[in-house]
RODO-860389 format. One record per residue (C-alpha): x negated, y, z; residue number from 1. Coordinates in steps of 0.25 Angstrom, whole numbers, plus 2048, in hexadecimal, padded with zeros to 3 digits. Each point is the difference from the previous one (the first is absolute). Last residue first. Layout:
N
pt xx:X, yy:Y, zz:Z, num:NUM
...
REM end
This chain:
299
pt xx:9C4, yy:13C, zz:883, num:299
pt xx:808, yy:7F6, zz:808, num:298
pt xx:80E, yy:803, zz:808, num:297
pt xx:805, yy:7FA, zz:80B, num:296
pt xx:80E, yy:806, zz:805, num:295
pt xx:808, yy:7F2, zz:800, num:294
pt xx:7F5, yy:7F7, zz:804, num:293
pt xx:7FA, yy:7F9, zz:7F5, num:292
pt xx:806, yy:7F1, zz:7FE, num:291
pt xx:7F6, yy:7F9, zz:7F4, num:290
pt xx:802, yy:7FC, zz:7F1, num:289
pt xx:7F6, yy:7F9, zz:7F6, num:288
pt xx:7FD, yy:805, zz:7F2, num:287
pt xx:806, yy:7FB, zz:7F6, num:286
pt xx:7FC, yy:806, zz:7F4, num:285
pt xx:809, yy:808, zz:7F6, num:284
pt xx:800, yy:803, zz:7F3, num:283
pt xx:7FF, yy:80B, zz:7F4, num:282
pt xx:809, yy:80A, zz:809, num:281
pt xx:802, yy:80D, zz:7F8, num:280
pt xx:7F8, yy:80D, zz:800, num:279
pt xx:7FE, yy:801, zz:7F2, num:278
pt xx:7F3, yy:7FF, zz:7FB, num:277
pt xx:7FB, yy:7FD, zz:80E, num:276
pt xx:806, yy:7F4, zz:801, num:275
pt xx:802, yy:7FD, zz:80F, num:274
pt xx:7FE, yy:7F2, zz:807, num:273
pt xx:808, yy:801, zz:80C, num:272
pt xx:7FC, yy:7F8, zz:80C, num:271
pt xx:804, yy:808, zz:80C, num:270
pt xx:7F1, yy:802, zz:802, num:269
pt xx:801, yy:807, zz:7F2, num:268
pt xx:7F9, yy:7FC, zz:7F2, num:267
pt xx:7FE, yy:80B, zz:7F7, num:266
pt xx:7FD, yy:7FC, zz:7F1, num:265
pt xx:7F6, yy:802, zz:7F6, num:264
pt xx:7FE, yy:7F1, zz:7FF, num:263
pt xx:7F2, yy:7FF, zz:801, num:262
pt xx:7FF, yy:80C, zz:808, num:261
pt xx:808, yy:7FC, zz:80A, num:260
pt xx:804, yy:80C, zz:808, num:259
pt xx:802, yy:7FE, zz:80E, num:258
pt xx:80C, yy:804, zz:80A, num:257
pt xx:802, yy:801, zz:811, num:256
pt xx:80B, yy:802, zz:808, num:255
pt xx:80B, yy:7FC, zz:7F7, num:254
pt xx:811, yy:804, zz:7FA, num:253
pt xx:7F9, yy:809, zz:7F4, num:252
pt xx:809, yy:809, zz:7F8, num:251
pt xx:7FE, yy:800, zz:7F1, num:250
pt xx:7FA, yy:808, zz:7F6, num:249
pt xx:800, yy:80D, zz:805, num:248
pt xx:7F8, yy:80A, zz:7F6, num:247
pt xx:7F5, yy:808, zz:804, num:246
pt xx:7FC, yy:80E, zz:7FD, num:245
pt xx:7F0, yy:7FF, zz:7FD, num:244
pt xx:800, yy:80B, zz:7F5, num:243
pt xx:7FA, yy:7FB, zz:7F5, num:242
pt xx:7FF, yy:7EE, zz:802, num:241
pt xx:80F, yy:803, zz:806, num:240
pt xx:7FF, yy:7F5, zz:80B, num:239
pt xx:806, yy:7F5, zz:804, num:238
pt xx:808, yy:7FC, zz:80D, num:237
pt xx:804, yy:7F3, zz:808, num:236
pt xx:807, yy:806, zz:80E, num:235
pt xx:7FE, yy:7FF, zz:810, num:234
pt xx:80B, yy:801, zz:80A, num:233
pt xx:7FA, yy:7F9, zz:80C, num:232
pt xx:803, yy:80C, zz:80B, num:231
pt xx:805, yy:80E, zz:7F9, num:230
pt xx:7F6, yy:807, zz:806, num:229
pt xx:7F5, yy:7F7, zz:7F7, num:228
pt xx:805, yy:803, zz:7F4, num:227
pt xx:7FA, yy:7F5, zz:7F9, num:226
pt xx:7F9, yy:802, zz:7F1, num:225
pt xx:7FD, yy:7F4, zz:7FA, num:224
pt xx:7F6, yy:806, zz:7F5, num:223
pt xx:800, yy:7FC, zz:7F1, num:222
pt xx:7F6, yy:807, zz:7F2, num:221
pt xx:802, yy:7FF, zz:7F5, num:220
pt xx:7F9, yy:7FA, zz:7F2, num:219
pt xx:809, yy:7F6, zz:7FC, num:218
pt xx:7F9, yy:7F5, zz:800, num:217
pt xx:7F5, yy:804, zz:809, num:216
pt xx:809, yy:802, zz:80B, num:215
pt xx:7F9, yy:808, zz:80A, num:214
pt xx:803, yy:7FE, zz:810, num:213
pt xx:803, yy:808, zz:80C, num:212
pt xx:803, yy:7FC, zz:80E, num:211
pt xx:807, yy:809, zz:80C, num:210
pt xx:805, yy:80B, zz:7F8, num:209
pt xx:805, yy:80B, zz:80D, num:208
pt xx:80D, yy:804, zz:806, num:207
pt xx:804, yy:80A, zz:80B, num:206
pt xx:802, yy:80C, zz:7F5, num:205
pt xx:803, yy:7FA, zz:7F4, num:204
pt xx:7F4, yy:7FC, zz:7F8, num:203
pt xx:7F5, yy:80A, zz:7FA, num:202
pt xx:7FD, yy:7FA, zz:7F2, num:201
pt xx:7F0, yy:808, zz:7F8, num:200
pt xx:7FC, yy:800, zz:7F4, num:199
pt xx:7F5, yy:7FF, zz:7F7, num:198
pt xx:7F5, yy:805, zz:80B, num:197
pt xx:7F3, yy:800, zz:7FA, num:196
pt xx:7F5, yy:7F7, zz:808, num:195
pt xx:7F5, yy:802, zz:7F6, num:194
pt xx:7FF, yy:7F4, zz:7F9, num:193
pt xx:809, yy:7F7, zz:806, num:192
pt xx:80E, yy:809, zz:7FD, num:191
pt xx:808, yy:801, zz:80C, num:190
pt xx:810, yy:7FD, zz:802, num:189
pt xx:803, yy:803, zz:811, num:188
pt xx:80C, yy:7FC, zz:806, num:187
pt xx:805, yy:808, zz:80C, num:186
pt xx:7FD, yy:801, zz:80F, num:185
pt xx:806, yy:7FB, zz:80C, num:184
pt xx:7F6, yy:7F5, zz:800, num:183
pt xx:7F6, yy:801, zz:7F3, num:182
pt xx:803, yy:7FA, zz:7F2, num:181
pt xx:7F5, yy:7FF, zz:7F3, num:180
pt xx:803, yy:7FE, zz:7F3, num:179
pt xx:7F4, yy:7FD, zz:7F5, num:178
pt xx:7FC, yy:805, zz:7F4, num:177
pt xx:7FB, yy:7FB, zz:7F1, num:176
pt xx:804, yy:7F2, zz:800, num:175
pt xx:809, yy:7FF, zz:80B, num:174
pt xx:7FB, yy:7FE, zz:811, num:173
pt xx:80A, yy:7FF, zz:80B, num:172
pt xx:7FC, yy:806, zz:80D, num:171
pt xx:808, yy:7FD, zz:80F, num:170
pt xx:802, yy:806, zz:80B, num:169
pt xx:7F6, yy:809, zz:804, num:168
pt xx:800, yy:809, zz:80F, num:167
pt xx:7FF, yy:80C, zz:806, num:166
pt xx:806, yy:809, zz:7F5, num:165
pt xx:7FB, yy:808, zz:7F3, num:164
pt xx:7F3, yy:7F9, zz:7FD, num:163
pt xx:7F8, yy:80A, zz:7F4, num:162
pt xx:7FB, yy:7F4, zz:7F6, num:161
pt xx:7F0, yy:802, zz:7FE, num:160
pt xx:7FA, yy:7FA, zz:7F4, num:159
pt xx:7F6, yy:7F7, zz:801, num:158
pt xx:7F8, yy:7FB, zz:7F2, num:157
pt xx:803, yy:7F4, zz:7F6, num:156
pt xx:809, yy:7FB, zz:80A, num:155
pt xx:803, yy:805, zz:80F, num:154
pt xx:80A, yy:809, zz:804, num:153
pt xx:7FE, yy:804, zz:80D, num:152
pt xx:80C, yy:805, zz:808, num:151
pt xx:7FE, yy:80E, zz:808, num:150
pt xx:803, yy:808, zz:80D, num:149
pt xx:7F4, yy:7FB, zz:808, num:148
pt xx:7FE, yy:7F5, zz:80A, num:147
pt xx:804, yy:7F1, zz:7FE, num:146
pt xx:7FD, yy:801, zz:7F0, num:145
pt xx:80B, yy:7F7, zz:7F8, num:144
pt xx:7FA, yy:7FB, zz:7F4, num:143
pt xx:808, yy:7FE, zz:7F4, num:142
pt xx:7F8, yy:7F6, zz:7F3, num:141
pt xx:7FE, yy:7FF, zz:7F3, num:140
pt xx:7F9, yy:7F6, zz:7F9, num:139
pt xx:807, yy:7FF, zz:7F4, num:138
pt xx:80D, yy:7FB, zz:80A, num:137
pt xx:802, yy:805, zz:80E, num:136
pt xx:7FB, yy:7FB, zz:80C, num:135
pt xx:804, yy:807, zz:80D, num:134
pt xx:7F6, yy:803, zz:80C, num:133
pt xx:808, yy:806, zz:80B, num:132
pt xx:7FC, yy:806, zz:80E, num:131
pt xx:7F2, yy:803, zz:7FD, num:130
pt xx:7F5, yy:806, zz:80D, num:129
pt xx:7F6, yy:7F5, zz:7FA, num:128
pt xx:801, yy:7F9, zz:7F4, num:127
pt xx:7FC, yy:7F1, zz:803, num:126
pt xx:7F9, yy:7F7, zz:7F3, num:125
pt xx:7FF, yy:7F2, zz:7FF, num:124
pt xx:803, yy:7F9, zz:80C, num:123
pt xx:802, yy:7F1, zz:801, num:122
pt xx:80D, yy:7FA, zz:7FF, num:121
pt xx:7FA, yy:7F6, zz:7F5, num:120
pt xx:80B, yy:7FE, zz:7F5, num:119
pt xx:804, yy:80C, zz:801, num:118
pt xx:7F4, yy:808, zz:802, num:117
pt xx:804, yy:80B, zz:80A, num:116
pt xx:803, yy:80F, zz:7FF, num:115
pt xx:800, yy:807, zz:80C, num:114
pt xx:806, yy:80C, zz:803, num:113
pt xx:7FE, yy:80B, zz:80C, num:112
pt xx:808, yy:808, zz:809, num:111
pt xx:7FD, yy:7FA, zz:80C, num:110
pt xx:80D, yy:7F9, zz:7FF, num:109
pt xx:7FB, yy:7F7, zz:7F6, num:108
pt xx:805, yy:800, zz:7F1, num:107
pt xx:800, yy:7F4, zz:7F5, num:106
pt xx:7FB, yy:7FF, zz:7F4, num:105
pt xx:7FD, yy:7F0, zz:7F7, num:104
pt xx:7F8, yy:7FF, zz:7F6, num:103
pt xx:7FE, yy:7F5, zz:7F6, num:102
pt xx:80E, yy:803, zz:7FB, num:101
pt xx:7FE, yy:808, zz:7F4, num:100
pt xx:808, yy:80B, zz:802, num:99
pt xx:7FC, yy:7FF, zz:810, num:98
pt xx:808, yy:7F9, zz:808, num:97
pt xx:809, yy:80A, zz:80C, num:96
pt xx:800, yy:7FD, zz:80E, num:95
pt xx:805, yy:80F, zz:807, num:94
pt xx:7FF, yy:7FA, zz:80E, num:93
pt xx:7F5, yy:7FC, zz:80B, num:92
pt xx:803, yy:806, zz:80F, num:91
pt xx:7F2, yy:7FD, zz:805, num:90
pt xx:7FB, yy:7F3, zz:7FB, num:89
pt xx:7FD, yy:7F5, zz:808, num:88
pt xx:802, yy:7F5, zz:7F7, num:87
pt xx:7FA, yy:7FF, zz:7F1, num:86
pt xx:806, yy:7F2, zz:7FB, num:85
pt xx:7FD, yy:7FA, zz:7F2, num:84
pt xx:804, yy:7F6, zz:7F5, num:83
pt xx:80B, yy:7FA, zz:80A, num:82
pt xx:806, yy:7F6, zz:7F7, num:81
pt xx:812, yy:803, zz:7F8, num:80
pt xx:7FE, yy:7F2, zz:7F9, num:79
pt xx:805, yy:809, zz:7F2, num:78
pt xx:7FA, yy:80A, zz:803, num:77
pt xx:7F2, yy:806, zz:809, num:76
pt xx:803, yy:805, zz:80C, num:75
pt xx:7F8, yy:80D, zz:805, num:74
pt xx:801, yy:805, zz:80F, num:73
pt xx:7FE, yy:80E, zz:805, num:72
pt xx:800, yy:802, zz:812, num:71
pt xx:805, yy:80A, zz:80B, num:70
pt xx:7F9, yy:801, zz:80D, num:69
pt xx:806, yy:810, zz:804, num:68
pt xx:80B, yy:7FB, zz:7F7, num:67
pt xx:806, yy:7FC, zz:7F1, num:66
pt xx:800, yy:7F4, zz:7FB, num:65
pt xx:7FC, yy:7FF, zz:7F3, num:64
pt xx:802, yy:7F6, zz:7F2, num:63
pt xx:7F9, yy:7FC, zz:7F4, num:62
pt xx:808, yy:7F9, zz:7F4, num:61
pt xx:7F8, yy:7F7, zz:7F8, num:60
pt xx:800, yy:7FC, zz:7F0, num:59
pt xx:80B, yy:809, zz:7FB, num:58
pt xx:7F9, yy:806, zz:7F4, num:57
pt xx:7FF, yy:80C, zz:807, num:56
pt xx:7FE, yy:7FB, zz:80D, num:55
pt xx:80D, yy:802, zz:80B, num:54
pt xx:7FF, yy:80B, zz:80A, num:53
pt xx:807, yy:800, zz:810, num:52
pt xx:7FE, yy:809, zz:809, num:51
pt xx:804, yy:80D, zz:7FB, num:50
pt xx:7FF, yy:806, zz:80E, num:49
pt xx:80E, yy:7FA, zz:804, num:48
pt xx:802, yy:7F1, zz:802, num:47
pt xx:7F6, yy:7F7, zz:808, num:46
pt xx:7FA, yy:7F4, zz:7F9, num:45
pt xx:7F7, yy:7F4, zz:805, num:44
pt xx:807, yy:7F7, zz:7F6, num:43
pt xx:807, yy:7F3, zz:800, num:42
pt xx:805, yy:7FB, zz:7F2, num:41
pt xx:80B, yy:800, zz:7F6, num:40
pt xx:7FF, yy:7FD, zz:7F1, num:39
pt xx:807, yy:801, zz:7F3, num:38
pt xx:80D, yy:807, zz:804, num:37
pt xx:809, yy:801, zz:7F3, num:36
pt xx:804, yy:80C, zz:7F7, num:35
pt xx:7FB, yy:7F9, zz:7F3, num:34
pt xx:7FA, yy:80B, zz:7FA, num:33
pt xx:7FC, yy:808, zz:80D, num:32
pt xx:7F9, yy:7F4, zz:805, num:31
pt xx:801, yy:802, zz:811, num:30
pt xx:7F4, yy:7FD, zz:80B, num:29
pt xx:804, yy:7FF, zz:80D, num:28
pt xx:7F8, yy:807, zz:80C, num:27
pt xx:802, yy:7FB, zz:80F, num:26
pt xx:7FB, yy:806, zz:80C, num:25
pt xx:80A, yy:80A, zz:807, num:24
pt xx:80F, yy:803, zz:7F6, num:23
pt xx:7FC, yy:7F9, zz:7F2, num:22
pt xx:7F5, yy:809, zz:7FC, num:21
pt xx:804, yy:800, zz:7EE, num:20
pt xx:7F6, yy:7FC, zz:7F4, num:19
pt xx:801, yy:801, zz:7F4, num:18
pt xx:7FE, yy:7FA, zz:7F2, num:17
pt xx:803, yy:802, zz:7F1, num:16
pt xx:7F0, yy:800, zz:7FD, num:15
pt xx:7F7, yy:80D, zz:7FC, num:14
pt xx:803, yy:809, zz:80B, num:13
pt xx:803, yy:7F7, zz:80C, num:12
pt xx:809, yy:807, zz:809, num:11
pt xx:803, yy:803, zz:80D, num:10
pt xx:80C, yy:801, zz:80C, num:9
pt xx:801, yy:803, zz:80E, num:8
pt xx:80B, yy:7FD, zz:80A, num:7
pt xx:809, yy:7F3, zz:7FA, num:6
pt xx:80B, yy:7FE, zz:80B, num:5
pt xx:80A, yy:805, zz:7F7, num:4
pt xx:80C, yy:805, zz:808, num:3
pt xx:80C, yy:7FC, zz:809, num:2
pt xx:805, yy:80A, zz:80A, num:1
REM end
């Protein structure tokens, strides 16, 4: 079979960017508004983990290998320079820039988090026995606890979110609340404050919402919810801002998707650049092809 060869995908925040693994090693950079490839270079970058995060305001895109001796690397745009290298790192992943981007997070397998200067690589800060760290805006933020049966919500002061299966998935911050999904579990819409339950969407059975987002435009929140019995078959959806039902707004033909939230769109490895308002094709980037055995599948 024939299919995108582009793995992982992130986006700037502030600029119309992103930046797409090609296959083992190489990252391109991709202008939303023109729908042209802008650069291409040689990365040490390994797919799954979240390895890959570009800056908010697109100014480097810091990568991962994944493994027992695994490494981070920062690259500064447009000349694509090695900034930084941190090597020997037990099985790194989860790279996220902070809101502000003088940060960079990413987790270790012994259930820890470093956050690193971004322009430095040095250590700032390590949370011990955490699995995530996720930035939110207003100064918000999700941490994952590596014991325990509880999310920390962390602002103003902590408050406790009950965990409801074994792993995260994804957490997408609005004004006043945020939405949290959890593997084989349902999607969860809290208040900051106090940790109140708005509502509450439980998939199909078989089926989970990979990736959230908030659109700040129109006020809703989006999830790719992909039945994962079902093989690849995943789905565009937006959410009732009361009760959390979902609305199907368009079939997605990908393996992996990110929200632009320059654009408030959702761009898909198979290239698609998704209106969120209506759920129709805006563009297309033309990402590179590559032969995939007949039964491979990605997730």
């Amino acid at each position: 079979m024939i299919g995108s060869a582009i793995r992982e995908l992130s986006a700037a925040r502030t600029v119309l960017l992103i930046c797409a693994g090609f296959v083992e090693s190489t990252v391109q950079i991709w202008d939303l508004l023109t729908q042209h490839k802008t650069g291409e270079f040689a990365a040490q970058f390994e797919f799954g983990s979240t390895n890959l995060a570009l800056h908010p305001d697109g100014e480097y895109v810091v990568t991962g290998i994944s493994g027992r001796k695994g490494s981070i690397a920062n690259y500064k745009l447009p000349d694509y320079e090695l900034v930084w290298l941190r090597d020997r790192l037990p099985d790194p992943g989860q790279i996220r820039f902070s809101q502000s981007g003088k940060h960079v997070s990413f987790s270790v397998n012994t259930r820890r988090i470093e956050r690193v200067d971004a322009l430095t690589g040095s250590t700032t800060e390590v949370l011990r026995q955490i699995d995530h760290y996720i930035e939110g805006p207003n100064g918000h933020a999700l941490t994952v606890p590596s014991p325990g049966l509880t999310y920390l919500l962390r602002s103003e002061h902590e408050v406790a979110i009950p965990k409801l299966t074994f792993a995260l998935l994804d957490v997408a911050f609005g004004p006043d609340r945020l939405c949290i999904t959890e593997s084989t579990g349902p999607v969860r819409c809290l208040a900051y404050l106090t940790g109140a339950e708005h509502w509450r969407y439980k998939p199909a059975e078989g089926s989970h919402v990979l990736k959230l987002h908030y659109n700040r435009l129109d006020g809703f929140f989006y999830g790719v919810v992909w039945h994962y019995e079902k093989g690849q078959f995943r789905y565009l959806a937006r959410f009732d801002t009361k009760t959390g039902q979902p609305t199907r707004l368009r079939n997605l033909k990908s393996w992996d998707e990110v929200f632009s939230e320059a654009t408030q769109q959702c761009v898909t490895s198979s290239g698609e650049i998704i209106d969120l308002s209506t759920g129709e094709i805006a563009g297309e980037l033309a990402f590179p092809l590559k032969e995939y055995p007949d039964r491979f599948t990605l997730t």
